[in-house]
Backbone as a printed PyTorch tensor [residue, N CA C, xyz], in Angstrom:
tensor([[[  0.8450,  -1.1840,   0.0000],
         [  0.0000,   0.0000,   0.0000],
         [  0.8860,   1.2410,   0.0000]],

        [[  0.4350,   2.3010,  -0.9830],
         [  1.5380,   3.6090,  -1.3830],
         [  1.3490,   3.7880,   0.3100]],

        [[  2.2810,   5.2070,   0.5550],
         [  2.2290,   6.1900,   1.3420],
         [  0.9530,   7.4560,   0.7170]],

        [[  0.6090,   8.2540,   1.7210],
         [ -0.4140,   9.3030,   1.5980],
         [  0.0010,   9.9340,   2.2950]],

        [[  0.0420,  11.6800,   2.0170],
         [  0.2320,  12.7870,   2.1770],
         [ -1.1770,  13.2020,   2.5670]],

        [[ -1.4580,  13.5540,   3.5270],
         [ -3.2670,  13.9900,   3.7050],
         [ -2.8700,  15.0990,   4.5890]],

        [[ -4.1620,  16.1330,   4.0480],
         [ -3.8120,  17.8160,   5.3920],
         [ -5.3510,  17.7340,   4.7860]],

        [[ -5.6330,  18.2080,   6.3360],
         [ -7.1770,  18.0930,   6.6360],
         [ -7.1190,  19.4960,   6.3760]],

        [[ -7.8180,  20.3430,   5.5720],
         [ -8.2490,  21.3830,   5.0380],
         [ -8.8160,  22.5220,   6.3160]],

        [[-10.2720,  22.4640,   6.1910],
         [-11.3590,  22.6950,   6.9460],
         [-12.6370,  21.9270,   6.7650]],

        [[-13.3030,  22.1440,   8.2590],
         [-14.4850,  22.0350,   7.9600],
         [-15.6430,  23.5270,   7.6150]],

        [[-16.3300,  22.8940,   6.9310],
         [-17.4000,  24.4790,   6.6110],
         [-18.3730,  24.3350,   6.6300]],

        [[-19.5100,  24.6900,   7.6080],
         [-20.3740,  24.4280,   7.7580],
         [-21.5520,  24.8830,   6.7450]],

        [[-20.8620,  25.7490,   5.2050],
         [-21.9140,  26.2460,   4.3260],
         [-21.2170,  26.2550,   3.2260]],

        [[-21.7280,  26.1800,   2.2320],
         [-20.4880,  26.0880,   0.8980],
         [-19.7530,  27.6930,   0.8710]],

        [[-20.2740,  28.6580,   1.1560],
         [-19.4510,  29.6360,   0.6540],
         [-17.7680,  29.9510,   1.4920]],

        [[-18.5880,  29.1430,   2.1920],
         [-16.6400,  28.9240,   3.5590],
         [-15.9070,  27.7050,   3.1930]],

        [[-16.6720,  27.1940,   1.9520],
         [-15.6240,  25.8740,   1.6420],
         [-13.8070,  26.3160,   0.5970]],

        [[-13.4790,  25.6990,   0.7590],
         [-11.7820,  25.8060,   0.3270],
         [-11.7520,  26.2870,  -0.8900]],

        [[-11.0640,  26.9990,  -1.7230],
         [-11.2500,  27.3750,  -3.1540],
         [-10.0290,  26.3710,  -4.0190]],

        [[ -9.6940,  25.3390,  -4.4460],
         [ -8.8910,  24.9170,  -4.6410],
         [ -9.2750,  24.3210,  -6.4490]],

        [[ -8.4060,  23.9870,  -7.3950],
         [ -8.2770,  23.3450,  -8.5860],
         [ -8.4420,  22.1600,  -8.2380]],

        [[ -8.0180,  21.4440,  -7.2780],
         [ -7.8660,  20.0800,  -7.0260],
         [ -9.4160,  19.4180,  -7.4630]],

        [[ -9.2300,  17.8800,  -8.3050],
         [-10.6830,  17.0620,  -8.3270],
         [-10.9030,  16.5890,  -6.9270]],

        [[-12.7330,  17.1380,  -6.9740],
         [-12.6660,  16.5710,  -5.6650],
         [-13.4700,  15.4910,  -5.5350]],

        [[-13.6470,  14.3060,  -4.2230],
         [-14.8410,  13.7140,  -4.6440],
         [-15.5630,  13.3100,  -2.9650]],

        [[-16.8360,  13.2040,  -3.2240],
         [-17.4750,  13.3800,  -2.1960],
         [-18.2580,  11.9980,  -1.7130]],

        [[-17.6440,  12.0150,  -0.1630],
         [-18.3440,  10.3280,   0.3750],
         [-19.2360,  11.0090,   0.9790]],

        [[-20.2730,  10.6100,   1.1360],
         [-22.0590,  10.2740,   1.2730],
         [-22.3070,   8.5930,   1.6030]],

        [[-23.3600,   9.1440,   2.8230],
         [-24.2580,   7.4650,   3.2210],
         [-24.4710,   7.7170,   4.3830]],

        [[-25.3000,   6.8070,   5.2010],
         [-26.4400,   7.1170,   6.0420],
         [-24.9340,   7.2120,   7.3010]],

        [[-25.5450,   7.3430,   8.4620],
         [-24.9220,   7.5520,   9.1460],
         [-24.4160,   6.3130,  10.1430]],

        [[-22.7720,   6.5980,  10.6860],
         [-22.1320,   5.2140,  10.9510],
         [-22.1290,   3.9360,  10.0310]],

        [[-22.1390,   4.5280,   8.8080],
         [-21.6300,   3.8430,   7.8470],
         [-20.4160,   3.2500,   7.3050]],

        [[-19.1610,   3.4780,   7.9850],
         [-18.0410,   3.9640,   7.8220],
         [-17.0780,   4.2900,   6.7050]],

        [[-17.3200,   6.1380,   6.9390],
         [-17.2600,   7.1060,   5.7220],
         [-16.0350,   6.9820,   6.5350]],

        [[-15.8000,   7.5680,   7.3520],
         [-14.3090,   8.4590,   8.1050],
         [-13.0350,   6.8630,   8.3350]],

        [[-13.8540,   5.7140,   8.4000],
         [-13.0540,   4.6420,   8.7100],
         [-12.6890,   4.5970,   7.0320]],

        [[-13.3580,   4.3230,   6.0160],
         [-12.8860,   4.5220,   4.7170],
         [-11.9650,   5.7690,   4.3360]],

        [[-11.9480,   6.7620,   4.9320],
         [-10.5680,   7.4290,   4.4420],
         [ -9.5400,   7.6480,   4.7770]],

        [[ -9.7260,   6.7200,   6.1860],
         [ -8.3140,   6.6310,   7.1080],
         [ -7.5290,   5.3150,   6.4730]],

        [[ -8.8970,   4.4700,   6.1390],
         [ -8.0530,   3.1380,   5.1370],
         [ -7.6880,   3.5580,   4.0350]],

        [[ -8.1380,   4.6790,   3.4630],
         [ -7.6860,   4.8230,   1.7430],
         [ -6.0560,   6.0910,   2.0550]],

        [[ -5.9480,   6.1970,   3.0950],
         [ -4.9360,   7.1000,   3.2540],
         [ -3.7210,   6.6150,   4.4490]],

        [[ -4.2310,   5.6640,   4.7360],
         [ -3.6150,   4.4970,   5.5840],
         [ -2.9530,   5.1460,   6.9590]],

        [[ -3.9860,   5.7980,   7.2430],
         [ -4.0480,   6.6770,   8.5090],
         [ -4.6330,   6.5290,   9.4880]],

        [[ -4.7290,   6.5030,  11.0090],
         [ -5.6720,   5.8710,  11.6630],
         [ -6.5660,   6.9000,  11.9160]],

        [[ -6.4470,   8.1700,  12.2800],
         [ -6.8160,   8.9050,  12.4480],
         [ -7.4660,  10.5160,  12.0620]],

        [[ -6.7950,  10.3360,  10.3910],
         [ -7.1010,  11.2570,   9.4140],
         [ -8.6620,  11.9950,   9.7740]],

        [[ -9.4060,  10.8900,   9.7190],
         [-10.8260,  11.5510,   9.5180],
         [-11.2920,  10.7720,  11.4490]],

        [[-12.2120,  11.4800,  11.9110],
         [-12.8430,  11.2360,  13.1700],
         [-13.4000,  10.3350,  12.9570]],

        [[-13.1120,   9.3040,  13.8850],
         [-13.7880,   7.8080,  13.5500],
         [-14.9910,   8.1150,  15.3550]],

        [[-16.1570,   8.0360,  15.4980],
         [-16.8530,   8.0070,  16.6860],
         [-17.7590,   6.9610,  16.5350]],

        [[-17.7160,   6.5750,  18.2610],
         [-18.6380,   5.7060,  18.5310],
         [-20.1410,   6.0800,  18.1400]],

        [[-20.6700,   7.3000,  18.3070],
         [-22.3560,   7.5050,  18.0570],
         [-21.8670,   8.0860,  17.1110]],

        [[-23.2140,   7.3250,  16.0640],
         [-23.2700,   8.0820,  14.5630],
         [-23.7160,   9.6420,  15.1010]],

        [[-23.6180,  10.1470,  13.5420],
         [-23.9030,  11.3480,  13.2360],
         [-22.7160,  12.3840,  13.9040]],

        [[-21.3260,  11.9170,  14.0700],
         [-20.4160,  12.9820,  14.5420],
         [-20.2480,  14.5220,  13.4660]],

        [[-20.1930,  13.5460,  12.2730],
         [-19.5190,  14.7540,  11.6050],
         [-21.1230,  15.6600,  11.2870]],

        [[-21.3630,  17.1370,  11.2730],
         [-22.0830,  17.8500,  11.2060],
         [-21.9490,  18.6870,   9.8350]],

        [[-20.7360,  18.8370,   9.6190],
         [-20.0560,  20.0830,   8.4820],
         [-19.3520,  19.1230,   7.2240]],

        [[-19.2400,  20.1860,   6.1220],
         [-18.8660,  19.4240,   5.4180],
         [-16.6620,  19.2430,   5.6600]],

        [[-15.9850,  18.2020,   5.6300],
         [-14.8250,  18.5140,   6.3550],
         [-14.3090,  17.7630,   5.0670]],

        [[-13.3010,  18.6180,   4.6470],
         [-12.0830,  18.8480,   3.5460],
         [-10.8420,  18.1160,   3.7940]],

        [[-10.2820,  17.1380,   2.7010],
         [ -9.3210,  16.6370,   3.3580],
         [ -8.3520,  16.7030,   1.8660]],

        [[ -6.7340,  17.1590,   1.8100],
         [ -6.2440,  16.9340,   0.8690],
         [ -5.4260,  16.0060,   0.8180]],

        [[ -5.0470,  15.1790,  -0.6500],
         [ -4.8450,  14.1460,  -0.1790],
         [ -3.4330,  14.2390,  -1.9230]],

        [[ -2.2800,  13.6530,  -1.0890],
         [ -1.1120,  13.7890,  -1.8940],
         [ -0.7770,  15.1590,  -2.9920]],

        [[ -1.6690,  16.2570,  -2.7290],
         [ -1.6850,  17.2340,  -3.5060],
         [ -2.3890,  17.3330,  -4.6850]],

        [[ -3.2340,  16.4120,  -4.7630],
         [ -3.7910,  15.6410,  -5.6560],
         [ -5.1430,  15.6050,  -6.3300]],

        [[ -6.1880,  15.2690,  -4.7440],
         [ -7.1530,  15.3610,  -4.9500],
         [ -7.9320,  15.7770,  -3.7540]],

        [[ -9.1700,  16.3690,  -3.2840],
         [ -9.7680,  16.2010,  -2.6910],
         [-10.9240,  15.2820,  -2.1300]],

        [[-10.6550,  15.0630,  -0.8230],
         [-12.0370,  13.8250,  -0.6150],
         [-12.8310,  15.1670,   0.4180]],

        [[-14.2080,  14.9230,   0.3430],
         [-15.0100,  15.4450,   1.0400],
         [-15.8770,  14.9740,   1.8530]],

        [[-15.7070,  15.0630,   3.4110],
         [-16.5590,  13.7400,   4.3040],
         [-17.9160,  14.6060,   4.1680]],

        [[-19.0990,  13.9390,   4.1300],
         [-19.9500,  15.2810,   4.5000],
         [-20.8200,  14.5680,   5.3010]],

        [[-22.1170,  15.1870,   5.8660],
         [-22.5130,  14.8100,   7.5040],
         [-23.3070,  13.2410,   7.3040]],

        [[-23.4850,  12.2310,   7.8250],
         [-23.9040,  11.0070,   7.6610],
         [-26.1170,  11.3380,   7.8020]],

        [[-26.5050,  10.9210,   6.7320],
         [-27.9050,  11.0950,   6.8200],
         [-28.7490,   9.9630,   7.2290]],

        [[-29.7390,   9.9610,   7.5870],
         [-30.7750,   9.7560,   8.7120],
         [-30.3870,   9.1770,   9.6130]],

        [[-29.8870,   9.8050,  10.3440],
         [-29.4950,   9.8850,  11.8370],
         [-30.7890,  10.2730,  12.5550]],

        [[-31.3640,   9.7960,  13.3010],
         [-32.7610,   9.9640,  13.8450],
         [-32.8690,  11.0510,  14.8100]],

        [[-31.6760,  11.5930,  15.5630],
         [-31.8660,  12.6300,  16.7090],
         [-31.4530,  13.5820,  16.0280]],

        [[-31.1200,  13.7220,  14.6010],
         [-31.2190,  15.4450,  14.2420],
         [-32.3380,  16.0980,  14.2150]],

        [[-32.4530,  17.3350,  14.7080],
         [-33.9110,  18.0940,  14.5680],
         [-34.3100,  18.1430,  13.3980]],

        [[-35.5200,  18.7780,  13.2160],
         [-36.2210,  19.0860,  11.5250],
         [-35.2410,  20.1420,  11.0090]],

        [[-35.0200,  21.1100,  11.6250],
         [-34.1410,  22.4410,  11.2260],
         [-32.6830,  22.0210,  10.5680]],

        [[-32.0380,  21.0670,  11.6000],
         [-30.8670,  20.2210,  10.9620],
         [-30.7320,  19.7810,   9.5580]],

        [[-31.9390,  19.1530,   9.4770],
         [-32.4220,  18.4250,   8.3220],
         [-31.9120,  18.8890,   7.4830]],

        [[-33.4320,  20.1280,   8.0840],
         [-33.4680,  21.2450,   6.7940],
         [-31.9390,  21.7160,   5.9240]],

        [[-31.3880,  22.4230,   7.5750],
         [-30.3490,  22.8400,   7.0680],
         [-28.7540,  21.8300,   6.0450]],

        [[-28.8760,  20.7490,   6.2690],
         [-27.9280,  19.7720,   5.6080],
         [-28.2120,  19.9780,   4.4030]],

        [[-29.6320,  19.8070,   4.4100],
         [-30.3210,  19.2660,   2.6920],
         [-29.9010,  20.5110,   2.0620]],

        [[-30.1110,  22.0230,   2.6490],
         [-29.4380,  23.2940,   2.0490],
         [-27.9890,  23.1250,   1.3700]],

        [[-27.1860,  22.4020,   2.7550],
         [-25.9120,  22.7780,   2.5580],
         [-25.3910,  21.3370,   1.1710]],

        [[-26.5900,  20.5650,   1.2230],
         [-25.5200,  19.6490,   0.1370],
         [-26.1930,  19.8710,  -1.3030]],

        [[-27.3250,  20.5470,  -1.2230],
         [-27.6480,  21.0200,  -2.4670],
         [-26.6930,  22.3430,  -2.9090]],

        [[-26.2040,  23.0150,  -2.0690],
         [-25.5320,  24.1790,  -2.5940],
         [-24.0570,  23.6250,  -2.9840]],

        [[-23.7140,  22.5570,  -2.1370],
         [-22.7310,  22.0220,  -2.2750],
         [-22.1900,  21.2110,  -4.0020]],

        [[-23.3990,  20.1960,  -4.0320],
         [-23.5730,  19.6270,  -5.2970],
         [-23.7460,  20.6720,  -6.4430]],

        [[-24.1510,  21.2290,  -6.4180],
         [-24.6290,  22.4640,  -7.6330],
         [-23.1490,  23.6530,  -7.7500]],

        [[-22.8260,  23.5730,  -6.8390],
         [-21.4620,  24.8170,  -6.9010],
         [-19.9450,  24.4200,  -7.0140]],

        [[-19.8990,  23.0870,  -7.2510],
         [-18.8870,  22.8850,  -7.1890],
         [-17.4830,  22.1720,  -8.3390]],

        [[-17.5410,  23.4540,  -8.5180],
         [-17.2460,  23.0160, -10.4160],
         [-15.8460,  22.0840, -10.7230]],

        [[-15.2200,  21.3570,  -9.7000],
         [-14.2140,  20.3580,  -9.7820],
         [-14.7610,  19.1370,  -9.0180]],

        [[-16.0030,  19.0130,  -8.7720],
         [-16.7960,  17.6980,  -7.8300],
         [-16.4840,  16.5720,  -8.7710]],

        [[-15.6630,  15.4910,  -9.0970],
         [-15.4870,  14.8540,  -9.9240],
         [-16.5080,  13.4340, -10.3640]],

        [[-17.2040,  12.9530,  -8.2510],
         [-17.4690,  11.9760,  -8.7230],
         [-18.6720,  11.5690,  -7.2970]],

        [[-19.0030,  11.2210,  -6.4580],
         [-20.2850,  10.9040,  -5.8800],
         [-19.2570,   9.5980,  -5.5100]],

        [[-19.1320,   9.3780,  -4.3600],
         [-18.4370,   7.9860,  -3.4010],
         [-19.5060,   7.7100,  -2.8170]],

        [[-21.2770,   6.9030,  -2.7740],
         [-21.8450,   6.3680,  -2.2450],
         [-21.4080,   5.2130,  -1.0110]],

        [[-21.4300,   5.5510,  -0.4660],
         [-20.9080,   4.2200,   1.0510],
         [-22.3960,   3.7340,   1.2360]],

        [[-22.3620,   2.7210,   1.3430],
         [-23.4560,   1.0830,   2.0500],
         [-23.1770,   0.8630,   2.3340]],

        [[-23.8840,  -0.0190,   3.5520],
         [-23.2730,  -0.7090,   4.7200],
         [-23.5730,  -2.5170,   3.4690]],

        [[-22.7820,  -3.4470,   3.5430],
         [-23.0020,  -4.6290,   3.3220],
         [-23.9690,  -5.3110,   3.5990]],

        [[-24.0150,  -5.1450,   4.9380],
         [-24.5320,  -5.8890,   5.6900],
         [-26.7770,  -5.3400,   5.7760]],

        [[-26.6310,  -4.4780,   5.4390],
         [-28.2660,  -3.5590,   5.2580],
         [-28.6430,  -3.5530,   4.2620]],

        [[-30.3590,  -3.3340,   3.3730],
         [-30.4440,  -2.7840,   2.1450],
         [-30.5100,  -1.4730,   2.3590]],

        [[-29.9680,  -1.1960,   1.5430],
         [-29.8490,   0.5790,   1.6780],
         [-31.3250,   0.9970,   1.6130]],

        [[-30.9890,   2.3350,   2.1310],
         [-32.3730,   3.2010,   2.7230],
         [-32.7260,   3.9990,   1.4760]],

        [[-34.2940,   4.4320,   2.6050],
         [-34.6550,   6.1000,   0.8470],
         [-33.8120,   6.8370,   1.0170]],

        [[-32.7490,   7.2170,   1.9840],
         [-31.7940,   8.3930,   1.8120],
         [-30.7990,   7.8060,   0.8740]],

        [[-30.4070,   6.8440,   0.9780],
         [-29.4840,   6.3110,  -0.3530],
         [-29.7510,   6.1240,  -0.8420]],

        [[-31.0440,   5.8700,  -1.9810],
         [-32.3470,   5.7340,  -3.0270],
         [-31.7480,   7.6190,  -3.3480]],

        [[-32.4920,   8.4050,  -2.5400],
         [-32.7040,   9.6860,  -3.1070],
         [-31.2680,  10.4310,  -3.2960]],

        [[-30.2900,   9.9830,  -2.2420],
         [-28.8540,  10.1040,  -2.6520],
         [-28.3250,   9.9350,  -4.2240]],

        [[-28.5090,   9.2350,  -4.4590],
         [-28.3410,   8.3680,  -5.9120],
         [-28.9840,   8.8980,  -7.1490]],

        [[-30.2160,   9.0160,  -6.9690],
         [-31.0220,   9.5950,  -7.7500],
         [-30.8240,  11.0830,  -8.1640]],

        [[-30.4890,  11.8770,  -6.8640],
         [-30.1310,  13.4600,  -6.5760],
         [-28.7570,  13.6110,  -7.6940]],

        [[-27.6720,  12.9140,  -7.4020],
         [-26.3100,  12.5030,  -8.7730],
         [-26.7760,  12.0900,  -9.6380]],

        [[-27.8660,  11.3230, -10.2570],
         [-28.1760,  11.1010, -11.5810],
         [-28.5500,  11.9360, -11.8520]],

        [[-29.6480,  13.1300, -11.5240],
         [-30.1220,  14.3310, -12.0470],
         [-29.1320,  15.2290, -12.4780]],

        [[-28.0450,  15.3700, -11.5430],
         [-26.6640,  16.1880, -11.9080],
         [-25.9090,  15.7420, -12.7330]],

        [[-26.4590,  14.4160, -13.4740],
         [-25.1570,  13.9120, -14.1960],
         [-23.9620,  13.6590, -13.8480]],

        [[-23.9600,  13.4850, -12.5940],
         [-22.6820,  12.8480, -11.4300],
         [-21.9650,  12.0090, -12.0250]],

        [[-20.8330,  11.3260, -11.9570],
         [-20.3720,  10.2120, -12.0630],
         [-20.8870,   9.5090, -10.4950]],

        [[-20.9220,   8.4770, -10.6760],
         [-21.4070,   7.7790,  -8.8690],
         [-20.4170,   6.4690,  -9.0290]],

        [[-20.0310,   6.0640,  -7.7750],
         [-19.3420,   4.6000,  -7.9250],
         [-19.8540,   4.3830,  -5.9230]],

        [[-20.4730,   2.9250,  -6.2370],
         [-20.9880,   2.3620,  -4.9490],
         [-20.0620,   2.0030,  -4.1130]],

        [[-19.9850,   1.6270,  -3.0290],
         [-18.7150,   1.0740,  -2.0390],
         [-19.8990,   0.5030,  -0.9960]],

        [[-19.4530,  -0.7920,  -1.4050],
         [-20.4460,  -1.3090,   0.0010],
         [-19.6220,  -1.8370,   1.4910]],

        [[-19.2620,  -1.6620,   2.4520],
         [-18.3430,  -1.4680,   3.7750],
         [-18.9450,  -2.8760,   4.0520]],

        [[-17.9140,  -2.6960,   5.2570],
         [-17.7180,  -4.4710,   6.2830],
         [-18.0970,  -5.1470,   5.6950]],

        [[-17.5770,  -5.4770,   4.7020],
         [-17.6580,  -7.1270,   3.8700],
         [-17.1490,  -7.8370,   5.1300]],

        [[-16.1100,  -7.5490,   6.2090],
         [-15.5330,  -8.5990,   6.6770],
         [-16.6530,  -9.1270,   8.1420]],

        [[-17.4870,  -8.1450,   7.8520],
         [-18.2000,  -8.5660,   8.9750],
         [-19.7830,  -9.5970,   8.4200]],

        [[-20.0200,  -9.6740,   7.2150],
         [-20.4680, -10.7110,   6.5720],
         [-20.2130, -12.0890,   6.7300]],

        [[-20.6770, -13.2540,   6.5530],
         [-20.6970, -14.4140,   5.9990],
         [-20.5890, -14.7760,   5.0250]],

        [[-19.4910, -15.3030,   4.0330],
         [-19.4650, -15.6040,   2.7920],
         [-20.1140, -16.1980,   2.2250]],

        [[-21.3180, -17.0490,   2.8090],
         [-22.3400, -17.5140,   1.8650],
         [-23.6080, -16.6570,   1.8840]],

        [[-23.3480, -15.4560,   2.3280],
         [-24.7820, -14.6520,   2.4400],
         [-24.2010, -13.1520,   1.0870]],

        [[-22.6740, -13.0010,   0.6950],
         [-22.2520, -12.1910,   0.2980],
         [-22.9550, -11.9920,  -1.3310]],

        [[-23.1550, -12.8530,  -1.7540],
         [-23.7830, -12.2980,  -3.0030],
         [-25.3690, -11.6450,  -3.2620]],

        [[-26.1190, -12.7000,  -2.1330],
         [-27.8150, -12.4170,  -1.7970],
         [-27.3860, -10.6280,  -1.5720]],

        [[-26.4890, -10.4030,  -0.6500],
         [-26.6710,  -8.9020,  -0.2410],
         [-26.8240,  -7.9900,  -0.9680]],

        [[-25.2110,  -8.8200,  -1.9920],
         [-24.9110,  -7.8730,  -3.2150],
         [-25.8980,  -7.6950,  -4.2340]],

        [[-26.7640,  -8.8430,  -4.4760],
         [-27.9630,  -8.5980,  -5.1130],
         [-28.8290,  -7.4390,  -4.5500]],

        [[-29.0040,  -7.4970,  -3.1590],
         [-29.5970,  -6.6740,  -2.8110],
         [-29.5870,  -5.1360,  -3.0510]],

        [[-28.5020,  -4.7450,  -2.4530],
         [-27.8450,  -3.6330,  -2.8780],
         [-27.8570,  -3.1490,  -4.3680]],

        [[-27.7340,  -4.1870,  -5.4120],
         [-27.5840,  -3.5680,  -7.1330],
         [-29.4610,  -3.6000,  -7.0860]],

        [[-30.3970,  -3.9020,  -7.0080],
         [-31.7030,  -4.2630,  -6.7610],
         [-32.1950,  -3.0070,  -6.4470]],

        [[-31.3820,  -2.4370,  -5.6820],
         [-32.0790,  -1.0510,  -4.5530],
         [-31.7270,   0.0590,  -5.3450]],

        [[-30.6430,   0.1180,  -5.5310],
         [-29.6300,   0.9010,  -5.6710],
         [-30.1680,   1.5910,  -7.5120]],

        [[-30.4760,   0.1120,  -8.6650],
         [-30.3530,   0.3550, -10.0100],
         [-29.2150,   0.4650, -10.1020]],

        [[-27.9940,  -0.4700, -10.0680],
         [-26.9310,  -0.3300, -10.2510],
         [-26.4440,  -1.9300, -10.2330]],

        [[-25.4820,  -2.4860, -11.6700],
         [-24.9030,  -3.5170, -11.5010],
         [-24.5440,  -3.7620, -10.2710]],

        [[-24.3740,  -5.1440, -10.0230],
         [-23.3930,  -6.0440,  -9.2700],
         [-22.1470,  -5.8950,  -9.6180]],

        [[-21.7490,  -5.8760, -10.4540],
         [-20.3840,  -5.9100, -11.1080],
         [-19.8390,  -4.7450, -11.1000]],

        [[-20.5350,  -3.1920, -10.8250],
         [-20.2140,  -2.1710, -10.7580],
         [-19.5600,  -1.8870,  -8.7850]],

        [[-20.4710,  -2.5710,  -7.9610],
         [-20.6900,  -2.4880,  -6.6750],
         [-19.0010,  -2.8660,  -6.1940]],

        [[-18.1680,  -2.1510,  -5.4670],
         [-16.7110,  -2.0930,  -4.6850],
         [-16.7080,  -2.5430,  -3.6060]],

        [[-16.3750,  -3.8150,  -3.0400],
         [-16.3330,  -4.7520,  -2.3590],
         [-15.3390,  -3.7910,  -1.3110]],

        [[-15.9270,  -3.2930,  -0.1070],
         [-14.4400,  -2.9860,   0.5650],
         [-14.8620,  -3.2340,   2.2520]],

        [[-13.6220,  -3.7340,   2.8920],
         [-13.1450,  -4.0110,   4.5440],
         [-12.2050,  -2.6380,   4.6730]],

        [[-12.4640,  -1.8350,   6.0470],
         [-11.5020,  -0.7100,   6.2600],
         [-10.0630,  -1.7250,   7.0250]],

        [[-10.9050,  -2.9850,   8.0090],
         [-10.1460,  -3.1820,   8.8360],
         [ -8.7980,  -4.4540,   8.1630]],

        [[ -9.5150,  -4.9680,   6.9250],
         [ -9.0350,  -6.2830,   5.9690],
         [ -8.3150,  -5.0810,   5.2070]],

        [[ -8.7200,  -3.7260,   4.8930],
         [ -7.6630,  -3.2700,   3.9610],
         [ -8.2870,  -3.5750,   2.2370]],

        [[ -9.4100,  -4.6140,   2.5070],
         [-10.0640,  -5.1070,   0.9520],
         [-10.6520,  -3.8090,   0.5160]],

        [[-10.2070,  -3.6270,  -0.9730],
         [-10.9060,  -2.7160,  -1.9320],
         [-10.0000,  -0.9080,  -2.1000]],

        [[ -9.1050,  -1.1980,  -1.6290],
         [ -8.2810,  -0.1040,  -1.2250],
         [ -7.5240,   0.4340,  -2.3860]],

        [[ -6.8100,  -0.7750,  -2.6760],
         [ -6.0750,  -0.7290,  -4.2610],
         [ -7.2960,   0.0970,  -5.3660]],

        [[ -8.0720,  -0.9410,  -5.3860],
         [ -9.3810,  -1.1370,  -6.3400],
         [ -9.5850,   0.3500,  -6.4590]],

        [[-10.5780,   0.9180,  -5.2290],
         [-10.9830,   2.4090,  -5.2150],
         [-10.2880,   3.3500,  -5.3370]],

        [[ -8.5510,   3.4300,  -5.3560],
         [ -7.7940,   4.4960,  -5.9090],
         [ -7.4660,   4.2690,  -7.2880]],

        [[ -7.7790,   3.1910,  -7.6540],
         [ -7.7480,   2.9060,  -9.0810],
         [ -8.8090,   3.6550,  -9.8100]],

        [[-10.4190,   3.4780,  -9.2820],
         [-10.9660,   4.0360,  -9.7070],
         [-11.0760,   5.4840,  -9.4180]],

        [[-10.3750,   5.9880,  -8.4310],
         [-10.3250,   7.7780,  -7.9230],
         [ -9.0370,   7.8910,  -9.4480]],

        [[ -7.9710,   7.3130,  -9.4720],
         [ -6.7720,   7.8130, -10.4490],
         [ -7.5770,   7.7730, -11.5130]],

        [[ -8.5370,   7.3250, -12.0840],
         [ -9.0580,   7.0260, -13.1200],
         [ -9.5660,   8.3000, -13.6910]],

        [[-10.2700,   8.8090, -12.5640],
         [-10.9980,  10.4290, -12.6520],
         [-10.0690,  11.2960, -12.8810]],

        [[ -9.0360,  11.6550, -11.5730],
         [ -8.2260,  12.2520, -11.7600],
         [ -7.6890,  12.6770, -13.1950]],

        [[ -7.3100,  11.5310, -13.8050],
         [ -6.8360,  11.5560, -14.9670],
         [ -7.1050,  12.2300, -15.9570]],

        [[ -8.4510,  11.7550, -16.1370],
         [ -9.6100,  11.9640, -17.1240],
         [-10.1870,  13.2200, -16.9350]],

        [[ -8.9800,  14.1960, -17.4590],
         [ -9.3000,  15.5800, -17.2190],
         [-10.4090,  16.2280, -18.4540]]])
């Protein structure tokens, strides 16, 4: 596994306080305690890069991370989390619509699933919200390692089923196995590239 250069930017709690940078950026999304922040400490082979917490819904803001000078990843707040107020809501759904719409180097939509769940209407309308934008999207479904290998494909069905999205498209990844790590910077260099 390379080395990673990562400098945590800021967090901004509204797009107009977000970072002004050239860098492609790309943005992880999925319900909450999904593990978004454990996925970029594995993709940057850091333990601590991004806030890993016991109760979902830590991260609130959207939080900037640069990564080898390269690219940007963007954690942004984990959705339906049940103890956010209506106003919260409100206000997220503001900040990731202004977010999605303004951000003229957003390269690509990092959907996180849990493996082990069928994904929810927030990851239904997640999904759907990037197809309207003409997003690029690529799925990542988490804790494969906490699966059963004879239940791993039923899921994966599940997930391409929910989702409208191949099986064959769907990124098999463990933060703690390290599985899918290679794979998903393959597909981040891919973007990058593809200027």
């Amino acid at each position: 596994m390379a080395y990673h250069e990562v400098e945590f930017l800021t967090s901004s709690p509204k797009v107009e306080d977000c970072p002004q940078t050239d860098l492609p950026e790309f943005v992880l999304a999925g319900r909450s305690n999904v593990g978004k922040s454990s996925l970029i400490n594995a993709l940057v082979d850091r333990k601590k890069a991004a806030y890993v917490g016991n109760k979902p819904g830590k991260t609130r803001f959207l939080n900037f991370f640069k990564v080898d000078n390269r690219c940007i990843f963007v954690d942004v707040p984990g959705y339906g989390f049940a103890n956010r107020s209506q106003k919260e809501l409100i206000q997220f759904g503001e900040m990731m619509d202004g977010y999605f719409t303004n951000r003229q180097h957003l390269r690509a939509l990092i959907l996180i699933v849990d493996y082990r769940h069928k994904p929810t209407k927030d990851d239904i309308t997640m999904i759907e919200y990037a197809r309207e934008l003409h997003m690029s999207i690529v799925v990542v479904a988490t804790k494969k390692d906490k699966c059963k290998r004879s239940e791993l494909s039923k899921l994966k069905k599940c997930i391409s089923e929910t989702l409208g999205v191949p099986t064959t498209s769907i990124l098999d990844f463990s933060s703690t196995e390290k599985e899918g790590v290679d794979e998903l910077w393959g597909i981040i260099d891919s973007f990058i590239n593809d200027k």
